[in-house]
C-alpha positions as CSV (number, residue, x, y, z in Angstrom):
1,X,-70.5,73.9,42.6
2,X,-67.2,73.2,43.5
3,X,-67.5,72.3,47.1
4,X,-70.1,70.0,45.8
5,X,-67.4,68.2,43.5
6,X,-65.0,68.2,46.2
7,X,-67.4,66.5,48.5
8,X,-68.2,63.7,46.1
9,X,-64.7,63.2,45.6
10,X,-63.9,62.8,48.5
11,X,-66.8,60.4,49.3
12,X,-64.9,58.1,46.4
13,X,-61.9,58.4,48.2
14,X,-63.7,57.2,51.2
15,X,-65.3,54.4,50.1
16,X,-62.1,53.3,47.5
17,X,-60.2,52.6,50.6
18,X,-62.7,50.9,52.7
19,X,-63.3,48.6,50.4
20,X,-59.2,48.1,49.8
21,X,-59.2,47.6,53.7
22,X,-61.9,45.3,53.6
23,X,-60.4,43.1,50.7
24,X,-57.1,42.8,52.6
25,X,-58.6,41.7,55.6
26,X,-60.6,39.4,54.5
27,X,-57.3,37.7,52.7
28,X,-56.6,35.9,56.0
29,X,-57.7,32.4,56.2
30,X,-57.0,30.6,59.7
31,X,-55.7,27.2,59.4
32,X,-57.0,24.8,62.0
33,X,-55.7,21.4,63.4
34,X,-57.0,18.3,62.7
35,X,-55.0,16.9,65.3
36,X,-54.7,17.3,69.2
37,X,-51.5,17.2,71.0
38,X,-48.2,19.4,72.2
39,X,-47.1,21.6,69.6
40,X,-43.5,20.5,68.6
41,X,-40.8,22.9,67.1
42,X,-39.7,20.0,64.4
43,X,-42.0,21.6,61.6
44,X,-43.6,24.7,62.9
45,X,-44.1,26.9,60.2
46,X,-42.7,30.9,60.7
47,X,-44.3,34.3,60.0
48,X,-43.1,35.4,56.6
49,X,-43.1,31.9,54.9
50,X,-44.3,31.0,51.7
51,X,-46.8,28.2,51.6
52,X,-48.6,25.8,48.9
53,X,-51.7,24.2,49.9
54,X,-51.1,20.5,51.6
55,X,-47.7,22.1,53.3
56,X,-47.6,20.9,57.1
57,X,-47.7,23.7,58.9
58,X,-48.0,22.8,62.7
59,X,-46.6,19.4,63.9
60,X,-47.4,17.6,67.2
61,X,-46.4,14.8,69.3
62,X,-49.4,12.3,69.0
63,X,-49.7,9.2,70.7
64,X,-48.5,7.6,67.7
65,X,-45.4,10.2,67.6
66,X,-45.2,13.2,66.1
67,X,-47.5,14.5,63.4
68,X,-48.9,16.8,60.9
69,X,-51.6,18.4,63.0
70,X,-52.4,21.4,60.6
71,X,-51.5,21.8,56.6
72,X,-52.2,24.6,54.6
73,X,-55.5,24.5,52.4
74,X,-54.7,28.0,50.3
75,X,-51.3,28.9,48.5
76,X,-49.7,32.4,50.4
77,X,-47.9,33.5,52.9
78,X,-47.7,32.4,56.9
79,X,-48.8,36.3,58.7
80,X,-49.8,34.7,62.0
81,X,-48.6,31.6,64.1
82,X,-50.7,31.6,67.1
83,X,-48.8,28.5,68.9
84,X,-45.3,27.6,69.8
85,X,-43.8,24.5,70.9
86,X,-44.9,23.0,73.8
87,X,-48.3,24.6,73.2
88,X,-51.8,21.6,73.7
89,X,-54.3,21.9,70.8
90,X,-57.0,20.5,69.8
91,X,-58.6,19.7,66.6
92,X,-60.3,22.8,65.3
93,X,-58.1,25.4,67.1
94,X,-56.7,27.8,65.0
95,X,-53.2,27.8,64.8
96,X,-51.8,29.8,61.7
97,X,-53.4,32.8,59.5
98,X,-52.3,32.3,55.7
99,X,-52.5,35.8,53.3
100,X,-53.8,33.8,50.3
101,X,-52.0,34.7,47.5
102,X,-53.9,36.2,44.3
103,X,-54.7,33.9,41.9
């Protein structure tokens, strides 16, 4: 009887933290450009940094100079910036992963 016990406890366990693992990955939203053009360093947001939605994340040097190429569209926190300056994108590359804060 009390192996039994054990075992569905442990099953909880199991399934308690898959679904934690699940939640937190899902947290990341990518942010993609709007814009194409060379990634400038003017404006590049950093891992680590606290954003608001409508922040400009990724700027780039457009034929009409530089501009915002990507903003944020979730309040949270910059985990992933996956350009740097002097990088080309295009519109709809993914260029940063925001943890979305908890509302």
């Amino acid at each position: 009887m009390l192996r039994s016990k054990n075992v569905i406890v442990l099953a909880l366990v199991i399934v308690m933290a898959v679904a934690a693992w699940a939640m937190a990955a899902g947290s990341l939203v990518d942010q993609k450009g709007v814009l194409s053009g060379r990634v400038l360093a003017q404006g590049l947001s950093a891992p680590g940094q606290a954003v608001r939605e409508g922040d400009v994340l990724v700027v780039v040097d457009s034929i009409a100079g530089p501009a915002p190429a990507v903003r944020a569209n979730v309040d949270g926190t910059v985990r992933e910036v996956l350009v740097k300056p002097g990088d080309m994108i295009r519109s709809g590359d993914v260029a940063v992963r925001i943890e979305a804060s908890r509302k």
